[in-house]
N, C-alpha and C positions, 0 to 999 in steps of 0.2 A: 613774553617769557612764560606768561601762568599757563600756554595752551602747552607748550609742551612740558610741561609738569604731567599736567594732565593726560594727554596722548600717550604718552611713552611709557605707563604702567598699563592702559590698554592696549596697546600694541604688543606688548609683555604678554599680557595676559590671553588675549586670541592668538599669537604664535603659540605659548606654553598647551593649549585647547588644541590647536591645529597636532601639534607632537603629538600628545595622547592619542588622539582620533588616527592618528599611522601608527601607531607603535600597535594600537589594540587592535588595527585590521592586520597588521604583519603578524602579531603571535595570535589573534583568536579569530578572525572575523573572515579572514578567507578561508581556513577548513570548515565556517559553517557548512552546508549542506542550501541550496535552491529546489525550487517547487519543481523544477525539473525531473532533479538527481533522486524528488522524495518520491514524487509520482510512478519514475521508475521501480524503485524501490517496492511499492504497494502492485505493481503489476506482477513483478517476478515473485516475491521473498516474503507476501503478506500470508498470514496464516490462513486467509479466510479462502486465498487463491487455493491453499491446500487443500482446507476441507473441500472446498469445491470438487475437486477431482476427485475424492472419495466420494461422496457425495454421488456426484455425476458416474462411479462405476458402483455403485450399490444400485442404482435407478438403474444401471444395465441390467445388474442381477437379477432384479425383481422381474423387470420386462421379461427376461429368460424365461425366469420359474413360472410366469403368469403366462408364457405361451406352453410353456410344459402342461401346467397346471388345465390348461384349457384343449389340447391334444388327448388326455388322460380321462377329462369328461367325456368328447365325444368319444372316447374309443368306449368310456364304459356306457355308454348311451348307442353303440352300436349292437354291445353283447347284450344288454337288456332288450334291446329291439329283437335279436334274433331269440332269445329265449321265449318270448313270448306266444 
């Protein structure tokens, strides 16, 4: 008789545990977020992917201005050649 004295508050008590542990993935524990849904996240939506693209068309501008930049010498490395 003393075993189930015993048993039957623990039994209690790991059903009362099991409840909680569904009740908290029903309201909180399934809208977390998975390493999936986060990775996604940082490919599309992370800021640094933005600076990147700015980033990556200022380095076009530069490229631009730096072949400008170098068309401009030799043209004036042309006019000094002929003036001389």
């Amino acid at each position: 008789m003393k075993d189930k004295d015993f048993w039957a508050p623990v039994a209690s008590g790991l059903g009362a545990c099991l409840l909680t542990l569904l009740a908290f993935w029903f309201t909180i524990g399934r809208e977390s977020v998975n390493a999936e849904t986060v990775s996604k996240m940082i490919q599309v939506e992370s800021p640094y992917v933005k600076d990147q693209r700015v980033v990556e068309q200022m380095y076009q501008d530069v490229r631009a201005m730096r072949q400008d930049m170098t068309e401009l010498i030799k043209a004036v490395s042309r006019i000094e050649e002929r003036t001389r």
